[in-house]
LOMARPA-463830 format. One record per residue (C-alpha): residue number from 1; residue in three letters; x, y, z. Coordinates in Angstrom, 1 decimal. Layout:
// LOMARPA-463830
- i_aa_X_Y_Z
- NUM_ALA_X_Y_Z
...
//
This chain:
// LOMARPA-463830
- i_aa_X_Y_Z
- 1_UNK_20.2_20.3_25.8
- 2_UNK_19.6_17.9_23.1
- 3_UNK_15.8_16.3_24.0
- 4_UNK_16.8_12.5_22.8
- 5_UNK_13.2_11.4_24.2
- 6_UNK_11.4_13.5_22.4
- 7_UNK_13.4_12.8_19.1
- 8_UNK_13.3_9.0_19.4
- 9_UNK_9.3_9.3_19.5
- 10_UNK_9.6_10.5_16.0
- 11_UNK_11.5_7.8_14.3
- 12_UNK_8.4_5.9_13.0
- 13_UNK_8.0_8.7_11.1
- 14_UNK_11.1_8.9_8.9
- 15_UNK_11.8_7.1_5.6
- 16_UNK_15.7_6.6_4.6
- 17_UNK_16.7_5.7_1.0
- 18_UNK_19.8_3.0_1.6
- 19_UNK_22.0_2.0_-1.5
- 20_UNK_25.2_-0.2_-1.2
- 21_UNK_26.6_-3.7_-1.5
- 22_UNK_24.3_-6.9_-0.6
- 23_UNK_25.8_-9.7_1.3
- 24_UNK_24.0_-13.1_2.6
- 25_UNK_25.2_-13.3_6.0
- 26_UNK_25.8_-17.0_7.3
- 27_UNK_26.6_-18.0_10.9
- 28_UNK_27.8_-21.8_11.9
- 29_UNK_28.1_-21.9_15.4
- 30_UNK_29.3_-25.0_17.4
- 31_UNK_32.0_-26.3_19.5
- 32_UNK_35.7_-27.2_19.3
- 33_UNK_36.4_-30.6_20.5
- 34_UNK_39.4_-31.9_18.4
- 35_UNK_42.0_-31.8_16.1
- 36_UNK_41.7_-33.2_12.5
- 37_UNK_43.2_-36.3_12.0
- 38_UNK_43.7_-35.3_8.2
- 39_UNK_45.4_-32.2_8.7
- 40_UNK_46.2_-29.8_11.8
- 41_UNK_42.9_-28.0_11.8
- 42_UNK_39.9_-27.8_14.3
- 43_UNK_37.0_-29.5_13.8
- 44_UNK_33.6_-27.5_14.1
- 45_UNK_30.9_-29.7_15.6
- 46_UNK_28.1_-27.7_14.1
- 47_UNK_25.3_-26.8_16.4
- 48_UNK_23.0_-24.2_14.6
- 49_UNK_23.7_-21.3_12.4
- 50_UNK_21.7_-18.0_11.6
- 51_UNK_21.3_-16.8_8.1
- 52_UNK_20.9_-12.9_7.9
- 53_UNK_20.8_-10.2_5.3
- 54_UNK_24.2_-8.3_5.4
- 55_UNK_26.4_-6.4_3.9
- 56_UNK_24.4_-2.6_3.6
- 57_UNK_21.2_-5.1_4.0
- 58_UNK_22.5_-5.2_7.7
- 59_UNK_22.3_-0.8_7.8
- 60_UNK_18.8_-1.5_5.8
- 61_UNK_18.0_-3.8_9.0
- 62_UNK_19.1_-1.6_11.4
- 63_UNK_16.9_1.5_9.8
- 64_UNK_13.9_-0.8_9.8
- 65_UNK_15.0_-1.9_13.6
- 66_UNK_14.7_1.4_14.8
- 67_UNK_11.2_1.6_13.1
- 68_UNK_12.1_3.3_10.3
- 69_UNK_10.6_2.9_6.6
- 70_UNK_13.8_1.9_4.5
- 71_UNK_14.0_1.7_1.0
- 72_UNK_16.7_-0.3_-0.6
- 73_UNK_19.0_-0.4_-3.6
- 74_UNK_21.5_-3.1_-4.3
- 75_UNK_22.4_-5.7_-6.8
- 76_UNK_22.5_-9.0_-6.8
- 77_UNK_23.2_-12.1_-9.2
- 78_UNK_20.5_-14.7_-10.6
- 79_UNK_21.9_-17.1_-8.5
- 80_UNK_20.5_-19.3_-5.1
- 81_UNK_21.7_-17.0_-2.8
- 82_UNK_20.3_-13.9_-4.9
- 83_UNK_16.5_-15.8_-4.4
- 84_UNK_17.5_-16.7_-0.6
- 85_UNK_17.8_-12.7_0.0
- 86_UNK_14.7_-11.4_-1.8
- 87_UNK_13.0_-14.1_0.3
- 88_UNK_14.4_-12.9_3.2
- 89_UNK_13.6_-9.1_2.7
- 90_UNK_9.4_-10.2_1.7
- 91_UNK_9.6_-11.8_5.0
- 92_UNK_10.4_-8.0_6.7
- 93_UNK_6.5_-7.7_6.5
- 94_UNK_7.1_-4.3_4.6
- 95_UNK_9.7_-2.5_6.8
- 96_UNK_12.0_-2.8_4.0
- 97_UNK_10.7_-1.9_0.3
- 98_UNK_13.8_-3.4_-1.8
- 99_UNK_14.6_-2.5_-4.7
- 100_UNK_16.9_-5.3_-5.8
- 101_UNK_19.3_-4.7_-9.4
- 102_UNK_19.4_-8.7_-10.9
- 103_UNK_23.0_-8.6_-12.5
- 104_UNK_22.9_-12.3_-15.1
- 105_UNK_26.9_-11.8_-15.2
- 106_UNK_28.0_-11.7_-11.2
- 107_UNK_27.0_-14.0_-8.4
- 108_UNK_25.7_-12.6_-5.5
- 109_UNK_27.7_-12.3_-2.5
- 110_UNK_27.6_-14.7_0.3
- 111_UNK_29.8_-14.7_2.9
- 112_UNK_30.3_-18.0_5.6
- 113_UNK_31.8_-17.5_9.3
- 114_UNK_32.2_-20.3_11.4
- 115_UNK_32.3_-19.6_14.6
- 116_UNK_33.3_-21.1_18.5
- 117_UNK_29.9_-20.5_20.1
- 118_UNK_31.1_-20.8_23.8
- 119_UNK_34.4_-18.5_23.0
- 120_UNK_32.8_-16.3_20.6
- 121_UNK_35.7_-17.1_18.4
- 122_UNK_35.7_-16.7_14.5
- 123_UNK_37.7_-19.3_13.5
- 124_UNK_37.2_-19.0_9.2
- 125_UNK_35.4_-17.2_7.1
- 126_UNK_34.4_-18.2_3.2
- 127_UNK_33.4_-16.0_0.8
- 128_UNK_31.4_-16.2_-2.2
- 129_UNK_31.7_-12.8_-4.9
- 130_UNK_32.4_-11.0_-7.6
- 131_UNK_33.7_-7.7_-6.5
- 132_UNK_34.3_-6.5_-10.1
- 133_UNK_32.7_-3.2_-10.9
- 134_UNK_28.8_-2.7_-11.9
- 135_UNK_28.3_-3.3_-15.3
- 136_UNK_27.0_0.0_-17.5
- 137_UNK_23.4_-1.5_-17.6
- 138_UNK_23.5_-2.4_-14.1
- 139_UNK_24.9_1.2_-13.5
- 140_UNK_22.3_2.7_-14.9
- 141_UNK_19.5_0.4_-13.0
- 142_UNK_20.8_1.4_-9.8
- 143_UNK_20.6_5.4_-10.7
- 144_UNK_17.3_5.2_-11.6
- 145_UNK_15.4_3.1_-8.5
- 146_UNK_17.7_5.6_-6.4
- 147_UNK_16.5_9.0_-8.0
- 148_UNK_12.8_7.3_-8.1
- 149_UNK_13.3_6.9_-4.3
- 150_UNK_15.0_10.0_-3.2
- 151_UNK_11.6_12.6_-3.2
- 152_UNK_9.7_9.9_-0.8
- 153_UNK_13.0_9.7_1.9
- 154_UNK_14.6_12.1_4.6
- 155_UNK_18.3_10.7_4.1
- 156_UNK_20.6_8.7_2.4
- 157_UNK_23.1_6.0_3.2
- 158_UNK_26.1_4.8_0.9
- 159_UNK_27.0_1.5_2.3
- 160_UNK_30.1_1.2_0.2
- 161_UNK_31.5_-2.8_1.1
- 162_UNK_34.1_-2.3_-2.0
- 163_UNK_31.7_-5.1_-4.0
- 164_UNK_30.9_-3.3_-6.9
- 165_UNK_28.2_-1.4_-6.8
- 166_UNK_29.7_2.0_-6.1
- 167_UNK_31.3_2.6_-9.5
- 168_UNK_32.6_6.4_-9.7
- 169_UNK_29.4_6.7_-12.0
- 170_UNK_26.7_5.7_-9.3
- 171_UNK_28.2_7.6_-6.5
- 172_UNK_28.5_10.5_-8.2
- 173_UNK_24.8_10.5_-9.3
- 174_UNK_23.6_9.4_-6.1
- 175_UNK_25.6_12.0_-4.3
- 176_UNK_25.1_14.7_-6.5
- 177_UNK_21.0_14.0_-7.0
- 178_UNK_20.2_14.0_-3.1
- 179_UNK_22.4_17.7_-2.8
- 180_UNK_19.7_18.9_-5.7
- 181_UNK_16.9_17.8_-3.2
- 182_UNK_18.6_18.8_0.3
- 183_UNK_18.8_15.5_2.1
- 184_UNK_21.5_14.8_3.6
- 185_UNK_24.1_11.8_2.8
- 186_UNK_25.8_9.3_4.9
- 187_UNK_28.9_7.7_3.5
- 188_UNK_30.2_4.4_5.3
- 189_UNK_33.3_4.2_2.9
- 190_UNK_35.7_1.5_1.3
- 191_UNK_36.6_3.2_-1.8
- 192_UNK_40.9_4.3_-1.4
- 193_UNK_40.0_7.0_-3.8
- 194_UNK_37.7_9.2_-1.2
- 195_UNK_36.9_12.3_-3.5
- 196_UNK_34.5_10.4_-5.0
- 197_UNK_32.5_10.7_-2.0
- 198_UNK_32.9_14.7_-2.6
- 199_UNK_29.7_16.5_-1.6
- 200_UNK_28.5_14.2_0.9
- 201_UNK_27.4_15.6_4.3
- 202_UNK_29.1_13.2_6.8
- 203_UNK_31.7_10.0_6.2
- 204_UNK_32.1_7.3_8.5
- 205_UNK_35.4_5.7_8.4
- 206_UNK_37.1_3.6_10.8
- 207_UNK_40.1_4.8_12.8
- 208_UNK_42.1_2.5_10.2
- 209_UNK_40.6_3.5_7.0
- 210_UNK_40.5_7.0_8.2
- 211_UNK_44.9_6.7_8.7
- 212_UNK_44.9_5.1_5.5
- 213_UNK_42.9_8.1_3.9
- 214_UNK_45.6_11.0_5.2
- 215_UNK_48.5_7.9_4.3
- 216_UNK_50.2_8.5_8.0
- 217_UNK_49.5_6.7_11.5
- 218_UNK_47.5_8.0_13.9
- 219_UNK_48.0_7.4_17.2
- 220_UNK_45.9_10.0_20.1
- 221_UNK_42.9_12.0_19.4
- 222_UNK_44.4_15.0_18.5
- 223_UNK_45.7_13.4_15.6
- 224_UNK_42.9_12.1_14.7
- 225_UNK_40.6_14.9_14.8
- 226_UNK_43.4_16.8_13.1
- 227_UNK_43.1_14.2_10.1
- 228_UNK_39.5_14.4_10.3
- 229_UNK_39.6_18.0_9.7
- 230_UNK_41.6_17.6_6.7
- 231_UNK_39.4_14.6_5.2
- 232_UNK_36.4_17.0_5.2
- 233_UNK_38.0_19.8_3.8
- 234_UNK_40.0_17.6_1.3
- 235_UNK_36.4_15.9_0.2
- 236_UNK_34.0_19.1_0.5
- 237_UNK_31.9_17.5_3.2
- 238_UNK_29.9_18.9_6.0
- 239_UNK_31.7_16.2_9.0
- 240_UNK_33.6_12.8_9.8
- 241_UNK_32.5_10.4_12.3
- 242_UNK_35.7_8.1_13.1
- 243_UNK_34.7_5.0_14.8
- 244_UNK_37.8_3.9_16.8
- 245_UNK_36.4_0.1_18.5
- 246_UNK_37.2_0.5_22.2
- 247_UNK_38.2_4.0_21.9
- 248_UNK_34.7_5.4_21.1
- 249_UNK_34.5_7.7_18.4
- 250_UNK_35.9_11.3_17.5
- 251_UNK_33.7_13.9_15.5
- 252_UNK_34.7_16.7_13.5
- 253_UNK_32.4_19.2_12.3
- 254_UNK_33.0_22.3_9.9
- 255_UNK_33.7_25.0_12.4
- 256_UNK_32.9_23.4_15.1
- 257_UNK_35.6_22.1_18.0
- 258_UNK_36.7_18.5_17.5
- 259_UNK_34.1_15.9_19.8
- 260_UNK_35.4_12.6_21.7
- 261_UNK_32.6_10.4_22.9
- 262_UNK_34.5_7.1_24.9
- 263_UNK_33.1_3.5_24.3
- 264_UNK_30.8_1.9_26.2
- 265_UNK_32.0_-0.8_28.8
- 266_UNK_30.3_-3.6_27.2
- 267_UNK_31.1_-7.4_26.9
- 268_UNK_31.6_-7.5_23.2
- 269_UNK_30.4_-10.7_21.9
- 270_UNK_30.9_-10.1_18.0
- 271_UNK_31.7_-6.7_16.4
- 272_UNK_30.4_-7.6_12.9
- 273_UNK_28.2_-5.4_11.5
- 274_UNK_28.7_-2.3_14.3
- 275_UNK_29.4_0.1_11.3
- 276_UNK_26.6_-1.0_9.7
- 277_UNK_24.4_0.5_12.8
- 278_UNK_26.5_3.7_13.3
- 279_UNK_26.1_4.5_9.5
- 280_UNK_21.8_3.7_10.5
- 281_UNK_21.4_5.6_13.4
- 282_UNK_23.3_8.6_12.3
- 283_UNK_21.0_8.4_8.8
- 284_UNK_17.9_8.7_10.7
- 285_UNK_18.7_11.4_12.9
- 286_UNK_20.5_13.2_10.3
- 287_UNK_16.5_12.9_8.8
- 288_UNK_15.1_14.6_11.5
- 289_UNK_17.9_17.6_11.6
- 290_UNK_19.5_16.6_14.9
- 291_UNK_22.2_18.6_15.3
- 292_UNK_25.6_15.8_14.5
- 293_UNK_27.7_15.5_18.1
- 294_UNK_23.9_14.2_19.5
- 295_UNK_23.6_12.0_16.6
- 296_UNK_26.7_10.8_17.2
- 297_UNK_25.9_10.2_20.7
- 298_UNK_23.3_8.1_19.8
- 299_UNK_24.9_5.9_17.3
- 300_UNK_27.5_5.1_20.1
- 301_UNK_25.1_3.9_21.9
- 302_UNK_23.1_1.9_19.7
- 303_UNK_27.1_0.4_18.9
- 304_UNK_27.2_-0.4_22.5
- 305_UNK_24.5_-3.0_21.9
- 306_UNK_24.8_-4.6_19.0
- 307_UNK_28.3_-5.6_20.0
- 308_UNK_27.4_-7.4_22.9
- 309_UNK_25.5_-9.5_20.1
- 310_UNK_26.2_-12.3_18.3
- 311_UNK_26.2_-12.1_14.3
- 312_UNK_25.3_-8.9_12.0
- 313_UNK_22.7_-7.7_14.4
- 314_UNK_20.9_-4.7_14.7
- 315_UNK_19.0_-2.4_17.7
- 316_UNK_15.7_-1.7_18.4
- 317_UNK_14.2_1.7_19.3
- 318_UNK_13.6_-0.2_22.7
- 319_UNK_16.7_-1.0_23.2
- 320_UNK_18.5_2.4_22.0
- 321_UNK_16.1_4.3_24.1
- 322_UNK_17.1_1.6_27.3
- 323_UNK_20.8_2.7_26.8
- 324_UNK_21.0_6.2_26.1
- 325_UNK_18.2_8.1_28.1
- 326_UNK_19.7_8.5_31.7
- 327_UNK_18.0_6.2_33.6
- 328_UNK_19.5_3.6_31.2
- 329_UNK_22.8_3.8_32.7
- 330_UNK_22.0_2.3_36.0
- 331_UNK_23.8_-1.4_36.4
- 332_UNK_20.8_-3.3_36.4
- 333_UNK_20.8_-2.1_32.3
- 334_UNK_23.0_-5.8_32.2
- 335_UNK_19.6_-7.6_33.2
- 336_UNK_17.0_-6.3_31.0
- 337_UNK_16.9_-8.2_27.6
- 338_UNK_14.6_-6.6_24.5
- 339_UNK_16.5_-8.8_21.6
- 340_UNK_15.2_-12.6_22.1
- 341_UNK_18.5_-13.3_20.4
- 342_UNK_20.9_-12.8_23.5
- 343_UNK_19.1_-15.2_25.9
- 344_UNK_20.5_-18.4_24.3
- 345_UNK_24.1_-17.7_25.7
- 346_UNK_22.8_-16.4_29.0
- 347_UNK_20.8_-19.2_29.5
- 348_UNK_23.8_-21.6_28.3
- 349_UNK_25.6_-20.6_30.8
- 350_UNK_23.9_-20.6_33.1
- 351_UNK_23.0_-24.5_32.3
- 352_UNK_26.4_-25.3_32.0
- 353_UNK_26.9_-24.3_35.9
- 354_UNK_23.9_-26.4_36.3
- 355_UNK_21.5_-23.6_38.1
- 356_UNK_18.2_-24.6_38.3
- 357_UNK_16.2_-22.1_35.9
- 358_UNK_12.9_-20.3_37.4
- 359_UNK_10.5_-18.1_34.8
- 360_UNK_7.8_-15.9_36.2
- 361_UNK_5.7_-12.9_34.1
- 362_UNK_3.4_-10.1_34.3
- 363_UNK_2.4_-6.7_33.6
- 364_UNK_4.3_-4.8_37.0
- 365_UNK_2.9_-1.8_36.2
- 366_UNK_2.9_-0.4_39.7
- 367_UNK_5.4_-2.3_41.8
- 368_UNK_3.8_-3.0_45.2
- 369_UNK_4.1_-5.6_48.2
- 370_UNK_2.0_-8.5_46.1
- 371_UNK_4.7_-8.1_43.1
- 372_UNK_7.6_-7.8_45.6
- 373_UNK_6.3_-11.5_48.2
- 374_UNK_5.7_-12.9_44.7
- 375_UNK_8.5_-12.3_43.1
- 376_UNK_10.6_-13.7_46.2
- 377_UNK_9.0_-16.3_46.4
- 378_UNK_9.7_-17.4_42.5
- 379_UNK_13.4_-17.0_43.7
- 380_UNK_13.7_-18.9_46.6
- 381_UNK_12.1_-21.8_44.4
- 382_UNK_15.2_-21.6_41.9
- 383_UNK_18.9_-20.2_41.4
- 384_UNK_18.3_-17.8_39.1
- 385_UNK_14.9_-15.9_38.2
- 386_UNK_14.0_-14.7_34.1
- 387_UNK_10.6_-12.7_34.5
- 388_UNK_8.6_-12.2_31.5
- 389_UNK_7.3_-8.7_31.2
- 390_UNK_4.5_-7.7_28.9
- 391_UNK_5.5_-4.5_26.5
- 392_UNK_3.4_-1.3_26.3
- 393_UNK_1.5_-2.8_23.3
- 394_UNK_0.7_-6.2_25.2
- 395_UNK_-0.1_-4.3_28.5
- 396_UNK_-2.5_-2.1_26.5
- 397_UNK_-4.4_-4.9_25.0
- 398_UNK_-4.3_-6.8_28.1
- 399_UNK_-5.1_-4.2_30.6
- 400_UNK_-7.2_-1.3_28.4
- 401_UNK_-6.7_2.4_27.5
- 402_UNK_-4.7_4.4_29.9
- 403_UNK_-2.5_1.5_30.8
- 404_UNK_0.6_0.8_31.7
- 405_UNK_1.1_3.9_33.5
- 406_UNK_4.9_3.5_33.1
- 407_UNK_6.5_2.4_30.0
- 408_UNK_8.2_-0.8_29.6
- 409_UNK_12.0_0.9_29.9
- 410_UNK_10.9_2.1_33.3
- 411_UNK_9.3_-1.0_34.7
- 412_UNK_12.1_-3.2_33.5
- 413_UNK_14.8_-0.9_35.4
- 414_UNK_12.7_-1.0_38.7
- 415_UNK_12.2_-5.2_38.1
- 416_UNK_15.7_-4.8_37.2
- 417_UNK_17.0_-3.3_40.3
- 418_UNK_15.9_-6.0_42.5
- 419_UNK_17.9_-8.4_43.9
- 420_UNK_16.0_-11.2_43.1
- 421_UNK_15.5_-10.6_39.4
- 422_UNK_18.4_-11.7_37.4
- 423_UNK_16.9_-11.2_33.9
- 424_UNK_13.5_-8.9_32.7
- 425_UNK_12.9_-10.2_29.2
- 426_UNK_10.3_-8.0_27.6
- 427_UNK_7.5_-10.2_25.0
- 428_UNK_4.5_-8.2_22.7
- 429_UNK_2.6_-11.4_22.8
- 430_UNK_-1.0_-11.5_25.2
- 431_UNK_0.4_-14.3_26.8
- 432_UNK_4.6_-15.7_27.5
- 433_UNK_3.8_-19.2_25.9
- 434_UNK_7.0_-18.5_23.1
- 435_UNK_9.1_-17.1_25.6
- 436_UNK_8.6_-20.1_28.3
- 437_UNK_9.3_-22.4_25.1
- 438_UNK_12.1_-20.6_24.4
- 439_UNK_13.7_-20.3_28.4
- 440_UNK_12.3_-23.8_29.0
- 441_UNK_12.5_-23.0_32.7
- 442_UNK_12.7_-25.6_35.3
- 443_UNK_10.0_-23.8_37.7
- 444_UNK_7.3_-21.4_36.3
- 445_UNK_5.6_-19.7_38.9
- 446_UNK_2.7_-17.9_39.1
- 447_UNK_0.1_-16.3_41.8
- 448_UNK_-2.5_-18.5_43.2
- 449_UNK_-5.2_-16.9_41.7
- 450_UNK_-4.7_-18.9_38.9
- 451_UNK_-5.4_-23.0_39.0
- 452_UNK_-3.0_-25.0_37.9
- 453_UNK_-4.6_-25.8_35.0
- 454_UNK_-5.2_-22.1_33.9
- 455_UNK_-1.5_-21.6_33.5
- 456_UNK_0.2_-21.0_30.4
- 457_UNK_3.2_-22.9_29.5
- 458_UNK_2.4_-25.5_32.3
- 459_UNK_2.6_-28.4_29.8
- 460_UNK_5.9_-27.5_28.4
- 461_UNK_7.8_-27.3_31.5
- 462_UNK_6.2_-30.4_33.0
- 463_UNK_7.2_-31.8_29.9
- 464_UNK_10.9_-31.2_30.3
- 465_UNK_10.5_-32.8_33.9
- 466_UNK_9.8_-29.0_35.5
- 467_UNK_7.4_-27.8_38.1
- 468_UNK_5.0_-25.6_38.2
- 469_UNK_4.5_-23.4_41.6
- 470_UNK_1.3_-21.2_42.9
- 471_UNK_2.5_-18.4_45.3
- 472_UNK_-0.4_-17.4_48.1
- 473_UNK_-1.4_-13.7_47.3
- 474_UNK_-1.1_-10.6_49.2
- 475_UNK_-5.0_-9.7_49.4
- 476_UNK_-6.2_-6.6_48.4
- 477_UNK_-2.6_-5.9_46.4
- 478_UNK_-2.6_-5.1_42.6
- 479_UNK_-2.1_-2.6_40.1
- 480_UNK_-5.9_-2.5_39.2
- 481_UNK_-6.5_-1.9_42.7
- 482_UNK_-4.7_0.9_43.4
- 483_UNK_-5.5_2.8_40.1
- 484_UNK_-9.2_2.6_41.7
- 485_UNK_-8.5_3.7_44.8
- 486_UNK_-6.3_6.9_43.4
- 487_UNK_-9.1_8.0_41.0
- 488_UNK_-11.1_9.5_43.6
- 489_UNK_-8.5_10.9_45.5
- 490_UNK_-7.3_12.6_42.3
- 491_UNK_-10.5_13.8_41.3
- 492_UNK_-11.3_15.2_44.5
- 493_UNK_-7.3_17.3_43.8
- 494_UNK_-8.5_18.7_40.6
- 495_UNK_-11.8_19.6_42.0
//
């Protein structure tokens, strides 16, 4: 059996080479509240929006997510949203290097959605673009920063958006240069002409584009796989992925019997970009020589989340670990939050039904009968509980070499598991200041070994008209303690 742990501990290690068509991503969300008096159209009372890199900038993201080095190639126009992305990519604090192709003929691709925050609704989308074909010069740009980067990478991604940059001239080159080195290629297509992705080790089309490819419906997964089959042999490649939305996905490998993986039962919140992390996680593991149907496995997975959120998002190594390793498919998985990003509409909601908002934090390393009257305690104070938990790297810092003696996955499935925890949000910082600002609980509570004084966040919750509570201690109960009262005992074992 496949060892995912042990692969996922090697991801910081790889370096992918990602070349494809760059979008700026922009979110408005708001509500719906009328009809235009000028014509019969809603009107969008704007309440924030996100600006993100997109396009194959999102399958950059995603690499870099799961702590990955990425190194991108793409093109973009001398033009405001051109400057807004390369600003946006030096802000990535060198996760991504890119390698940006500035086209003075083309404007860069932006793309606007507007969406129905509390229905999760797209209602329009505007696009800005020129989706003609590279130009020979640019052409010739993006060959060369891709053959400069392909000795220093495990892996390749074509993120082909149909925007120009995969001319039959760049693909070809790209393609054919990484099968002279032996790394592998990953093709998330658009092109309606797919030998031009000949040579390439796996293809990633959509149930849809994959139907369009063989020019006949496809209805079960037998005929699916069976048009898989003759995709790959038709192109020369190595295997097809099919991602089929709610249907999971279906794999076909040279020689190897056709694979079905189902969907995850998640809340989808916003589908956009879920290619993007497929086409990622299957380039890194493809990196490391994991066999594909485990790769796939994976990528499903790390689909699972970002669907359930909102924009072009992308997964963390946290979070892909949380949902694929077994112990991540326990129910409480629905509680534990890694991505900051998610709380606002859990939080929202819980507003809207008016509950009254309680915040707690710590370390929980060991779980004993102090964590457990504490955390009870914070619950009966409100009607719903958020505890803060400090990550491995915070814990470390915090508590000193050899801690925390279980890993933040495992202590966020035990917090998880209890009934009066409703949400485990995990924070790297030494203390939960941003993440109380952020919740802006009504009750923070803490132990009373702490004055009132001494506890952090207290001004911005009093601020906001909350209250701060101290819960009495169970004496003689924490983690520290029992690590000192187990190192004799487990030194006088060894002896």
């Amino acid at each position: 059996m496949f060892d995912f742990e042990e692969a996922l501990k090697l991801i910081s290690r790889q370096a992918i080479l990602c070349i494809g068509d760059l979008m700026l991503d922009d979110f408005v969300y708001g509500e719906v509240e009328r009809i235009s008096p000028e014509a019969p159209t809603p009107v969008l009372a704007v309440r924030h929006n996100a600006v993100e890199i997109g396009g194959a900038g999102n399958v950059a993201r995603n690499i870099a997510a799961l702590g990955a080095h990425c190194i991108f190639v793409g093109l973009i126009g001398n033009d405001e949203a051109g400057l807004a992305l390369t600003n946006a990519f030096g802000k990535l604090n060198g996760s991504i290097t890119p390698d940006l192709v500035v086209d003075l003929t083309r404007q860069t691709t932006r793309k606007v959605r507007f969406v129905s925050e509390h229905h999760s609704t797209h209602l329009i989308r505007a696009d800005w673009e020129t989706a003609a074909p590279a130009s020979a010069q640019s052409e010739a740009a993006l060959i060369a920063h891709a053959e400069a980067a392909l000795p220093q990478v495990g892996a390749v991604v074509l993120s082909d958006y149909a925007k120009g940059v995969f001319t039959p001239r760049v693909t070809r080159a790209v393609i054919e240069a990484a099968r002279r080195l032996g790394k592998p290629v990953v093709v998330d297509p658009k092109s309606h002409d797919y030998s031009v992705y000949r040579g390439a080790t796996l293809i990633t089309p959509n149930a849809g584009e994959l139907a369009a490819a063989v020019h006949r419906p496809l209805a079960n997964d037998a005929e699916i796989a069976v048009a898989a089959a003759e995709l790959a042999k038709r192109i020369a490649c190595e295997a097809v992925l099919v991602t089929r939305s709610e249907e999971g996905m279906t794999l076909h490998v040279e020689g190897e019997a056709a694979a079905h993986v189902p969907a995850y039962p998640v809340k989808v919140r916003d589908v956009s970009g879920a290619g993007d992390t497929v086409a990622a996680v299957m380039a890194v593991l493809l990196a490391m020589k994991t066999p594909f149907e485990p790769a796939m496995r994976a990528a499903n997975a790390a689909a699972a989340v970002v669907v359930g959120k909102r924009g072009t998002s992308t997964v963390s190594l946290a979070e892909l670990r949380h949902r694929i390793l077994p112990a991540a498919s326990l129910a409480p998985e629905d509680k534990i939050v890694f991505d900051w990003s998610v709380l606002g509409e859990r939080l929202g909601e819980w507003r809207r039904h008016g509950l009254r908002i309680g915040f707690t934090n710590g370390c929980f390393d060991l779980l004993h009968r102090g964590h457990i009257r504490l955390l009870a305690e914070a619950r009966a104070a409100c009607d719903v509980l958020v505890v803060g938990l400090n990550s491995d790297v915070s814990t470390r810092r915090l508590k000193g070499g050899g801690r925390p003696i279980n890993l933040a996955e495992a202590r966020a499935e035990v917090l998880a598991a209890l009934e009066a925890v409703d949400l485990v949000v995990v924070f790297d910082e030494d203390t939960p200041l941003e993440l109380i600002k952020l919740v802006r609980p009504n009750v923070l509570v803490k132990g009373a070994d702490y004055a009132l004084d001494e506890v952090v966040g207290r001004d911005v919750v009093e601020a906001a008209g909350g209250q701060v509570v101290l819960v009495d201690l169970v004496p003689g109960h924490s983690t520290t303690a029992i690590v000192e009262r187990m190192q004799p005992r487990m030194k006088a074992v060894q002896e």
